[in-house]
N, C-alpha and C positions, 0 to 999 in steps of 0.2 A: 430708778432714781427717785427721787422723792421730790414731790411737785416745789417743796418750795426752792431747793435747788437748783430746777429747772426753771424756776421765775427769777432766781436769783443770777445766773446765767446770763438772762434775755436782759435783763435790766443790769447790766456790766455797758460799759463804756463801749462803743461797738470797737475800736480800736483795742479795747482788753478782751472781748470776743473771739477769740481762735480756736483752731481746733486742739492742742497741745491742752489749753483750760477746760475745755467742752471734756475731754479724755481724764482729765483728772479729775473731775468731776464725776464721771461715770464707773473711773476705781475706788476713788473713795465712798462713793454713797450706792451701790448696788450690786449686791454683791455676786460676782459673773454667774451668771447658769452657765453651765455646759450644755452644747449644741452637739451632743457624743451622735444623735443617731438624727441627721440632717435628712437623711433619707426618710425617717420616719416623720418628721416632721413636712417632707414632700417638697423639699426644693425641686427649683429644674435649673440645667438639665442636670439628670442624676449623676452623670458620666464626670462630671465637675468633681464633685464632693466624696473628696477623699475619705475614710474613715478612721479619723481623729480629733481630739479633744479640740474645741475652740471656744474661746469668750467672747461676748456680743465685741466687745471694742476689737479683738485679735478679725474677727469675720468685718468688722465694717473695712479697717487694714486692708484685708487679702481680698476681700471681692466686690464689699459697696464702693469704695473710693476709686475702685479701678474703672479705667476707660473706658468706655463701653465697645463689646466685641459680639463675636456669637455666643458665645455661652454666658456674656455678659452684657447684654440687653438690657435697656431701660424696662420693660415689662415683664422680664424675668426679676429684674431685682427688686423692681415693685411686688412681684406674687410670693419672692422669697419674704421678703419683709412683712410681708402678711400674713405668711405661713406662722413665723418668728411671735407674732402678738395672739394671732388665734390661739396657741399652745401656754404662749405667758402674756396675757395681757397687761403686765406691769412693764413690758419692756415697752409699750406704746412709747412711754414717755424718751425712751431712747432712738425710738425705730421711726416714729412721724406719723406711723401707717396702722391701722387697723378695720375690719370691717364694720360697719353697726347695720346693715341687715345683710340680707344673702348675696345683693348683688351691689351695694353700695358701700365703697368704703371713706372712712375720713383719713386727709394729711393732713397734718402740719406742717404746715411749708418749711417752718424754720428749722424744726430737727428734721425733716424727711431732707433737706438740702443738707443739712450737715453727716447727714448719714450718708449721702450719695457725693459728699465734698464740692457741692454746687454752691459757687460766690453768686452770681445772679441767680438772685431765686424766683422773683418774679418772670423773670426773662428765660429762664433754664426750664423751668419748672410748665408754668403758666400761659404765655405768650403763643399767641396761633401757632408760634415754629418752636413750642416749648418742648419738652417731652410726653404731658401729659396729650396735648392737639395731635402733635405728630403719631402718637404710638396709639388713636383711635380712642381714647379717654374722654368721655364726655361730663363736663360740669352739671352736678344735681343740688337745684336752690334746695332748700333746707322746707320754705313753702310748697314746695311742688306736691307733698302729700302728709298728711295729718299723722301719718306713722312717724314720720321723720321729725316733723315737730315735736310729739311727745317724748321722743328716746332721748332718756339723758346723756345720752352719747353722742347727742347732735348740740348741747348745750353752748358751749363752747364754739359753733361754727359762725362765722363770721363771714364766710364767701373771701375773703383775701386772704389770713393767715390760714387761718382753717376751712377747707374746703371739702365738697364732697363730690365724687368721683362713682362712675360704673364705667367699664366695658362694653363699648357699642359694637366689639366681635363677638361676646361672648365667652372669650378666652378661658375666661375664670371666673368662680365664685367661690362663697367661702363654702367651702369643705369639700370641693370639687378640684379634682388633676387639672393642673393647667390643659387647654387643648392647642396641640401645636397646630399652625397650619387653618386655622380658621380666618379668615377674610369676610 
């Protein structure tokens, strides 16, 4: 999507803000990739991912929007959507999620909630009983170390809408297999 779309979107009437517009938005100004080899791309778990054609909107549909379950874990869908931007990092603006070093990644709250169909964002997302607290996610100020301050990829972080996140299991990094089963 092309960023002024994406600002053009946010700054909509919150009432004209739906996902039906958000969706239209993302057919008209981006034009799908195919997600043909999902396994290549290293979702988990693999056992999920059928092998067939899908567009970033048809995948938010069948797997970000759904419930969460086992194979559909709040931090599976987090490491899927990461997988998703490492490979194209222009879908960030679709996905919310991308890393900017090896073990820290940035959201956006607003499209990572709307990629996961979450109305409270602060309270879904954020909140000690949010997803990111519950599922061992730890908040990284953007001051904590002079790498982060320089990366233009922290430019944008703000600690509310844009935040930055690590794994305090370890689970995943970027270019690393999710590891199951670590505590």
């Amino acid at each position: 999507m092309k960023k002024e779309f994406l600002v053009t979107f946010f700054q909509l009437k919150k009432e004209e803000r739906n996902e039906r517009k958000f969706n239209q938005i993302i057919s008209a100004n981006f034009s799908p990739f195919s997600l043909t080899h999902r396994h290549e791309l290293g979702f988990v778990p693999q056992s999920e991912w059928p092998p067939q054609n899908m567009s970033l909107n048809e995948l938010k549909g069948l797997y970000f929007t759904r419930r969460n379950g086992a194979a559909r874990q709040f931090d599976f869908k987090l490491y899927n959507a990461l997988c998703i931007t490492s490979k194209f990092p222009e879908a960030y603006n679709y996905v919310g999620a991308i890393w900017v070093t090896q073990n820290v990644m940035k959201i956006h709250s607003q499209i990572f909630a709307n990629l996961l169909g979450i109305h409270s964002i602060q309270g879904g997302l954020f909140h000690k009983q949010g997803n990111f607290s519950r599922h061992g996610f730890i908040h990284v100020y953007k001051q904590s170390t002079m790498n982060l301050q320089k990366s233009p990829l922290c430019d944008d972080v703000d600690d509310y809408n844009v935040r930055l996140y690590t794994d305090r299991r370890n689970r995943f990094c970027r270019g690393c297999m999710f590891r199951f089963g670590f505590e």
